[in-house]
C-alpha positions as CSV (number, residue, x, y, z in Angstrom):
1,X,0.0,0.0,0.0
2,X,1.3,3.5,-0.8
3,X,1.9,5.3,1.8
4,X,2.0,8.9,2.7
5,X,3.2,11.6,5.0
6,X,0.7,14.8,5.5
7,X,3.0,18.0,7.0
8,X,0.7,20.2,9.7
9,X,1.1,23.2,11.1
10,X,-0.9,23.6,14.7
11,X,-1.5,26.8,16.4
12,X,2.0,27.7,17.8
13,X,3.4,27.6,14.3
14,X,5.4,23.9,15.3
15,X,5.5,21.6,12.1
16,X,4.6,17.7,12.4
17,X,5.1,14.8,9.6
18,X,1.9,12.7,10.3
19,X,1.8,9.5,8.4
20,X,-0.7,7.9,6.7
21,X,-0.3,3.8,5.8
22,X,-2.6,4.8,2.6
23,X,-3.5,7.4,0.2
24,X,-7.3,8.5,1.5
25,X,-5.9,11.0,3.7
26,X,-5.9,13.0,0.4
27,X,-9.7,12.7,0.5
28,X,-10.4,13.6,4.0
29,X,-7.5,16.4,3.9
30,X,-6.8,19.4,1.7
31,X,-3.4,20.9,0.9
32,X,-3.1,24.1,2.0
33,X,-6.6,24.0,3.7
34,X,-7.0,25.4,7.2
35,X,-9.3,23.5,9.4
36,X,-10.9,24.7,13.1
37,X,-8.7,22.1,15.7
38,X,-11.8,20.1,16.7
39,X,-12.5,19.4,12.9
40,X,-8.8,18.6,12.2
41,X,-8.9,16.0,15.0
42,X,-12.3,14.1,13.7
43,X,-11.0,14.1,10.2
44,X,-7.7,12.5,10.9
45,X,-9.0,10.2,13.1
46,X,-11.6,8.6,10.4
47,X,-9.0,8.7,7.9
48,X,-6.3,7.1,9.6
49,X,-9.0,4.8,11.1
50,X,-10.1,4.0,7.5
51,X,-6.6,3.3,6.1
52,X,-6.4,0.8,9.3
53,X,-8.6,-0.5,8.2
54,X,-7.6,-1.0,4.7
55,X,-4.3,-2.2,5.6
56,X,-6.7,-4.9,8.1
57,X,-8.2,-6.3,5.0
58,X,-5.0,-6.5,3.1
59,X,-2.5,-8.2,6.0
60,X,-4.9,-9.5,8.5
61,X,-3.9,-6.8,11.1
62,X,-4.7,-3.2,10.9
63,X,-2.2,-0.4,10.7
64,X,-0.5,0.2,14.7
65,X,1.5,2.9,13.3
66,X,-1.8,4.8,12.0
67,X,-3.1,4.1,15.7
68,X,-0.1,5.5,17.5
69,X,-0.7,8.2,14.8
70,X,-4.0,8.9,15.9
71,X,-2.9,8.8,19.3
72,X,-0.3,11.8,18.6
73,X,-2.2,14.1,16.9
74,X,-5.1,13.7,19.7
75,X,-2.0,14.5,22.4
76,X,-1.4,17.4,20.3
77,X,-4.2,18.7,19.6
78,X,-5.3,18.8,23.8
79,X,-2.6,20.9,24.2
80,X,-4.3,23.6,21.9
81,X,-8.1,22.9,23.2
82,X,-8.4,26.0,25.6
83,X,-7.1,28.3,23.1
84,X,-10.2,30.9,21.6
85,X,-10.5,29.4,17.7
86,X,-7.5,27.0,17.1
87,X,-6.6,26.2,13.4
88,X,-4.6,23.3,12.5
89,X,-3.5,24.0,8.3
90,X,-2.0,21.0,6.0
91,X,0.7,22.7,4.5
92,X,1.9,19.5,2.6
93,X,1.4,15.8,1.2
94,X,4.3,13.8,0.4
């Protein structure tokens, strides 16, 4: 399965290299788009639960790396809850 690594910029400006163990994050996720933190969250989590589950159907066992991925940007994105109107934006695909 082709995988792919989605670049993010959260609300302190800090960079992260998410990965994705399939190519749907490209239709759940926009380049350059700029999404409110609660929405960021909810579409990365079905999308990285959904290439899981892709890689599940393919190998037998879904994707632990796209949990732990999950798990990550959730930790991250806690850290920004409090703030008034936190934006998450997908600067890149690679």
């Amino acid at each position: 399965m082709p995988e792919m690594i989605f670049r993010v910029r959260w609300p302190d400006d800090s960079l992260t290299d998410c990965y994705s163990p399939s190519l749907v994050i490209r239709d759940h996720l926009r380049e350059g788009a700029v999404y409110p933190l609660e929405e960021f969250t909810r579409i990365s989590r079905e999308a990285l639960t959904i290439a899981s589950d892709r890689v599940a159907e393919r190998y037998g066992f879904p994707c632990s790396r796209a949990a732990r991925q999950i798990g990550e940007i959730e930790a991250k994105a806690a850290r920004f809850a409090a703030l008034p109107a936190p934006t998450v934006t997908v600067v890149a695909f690679s």
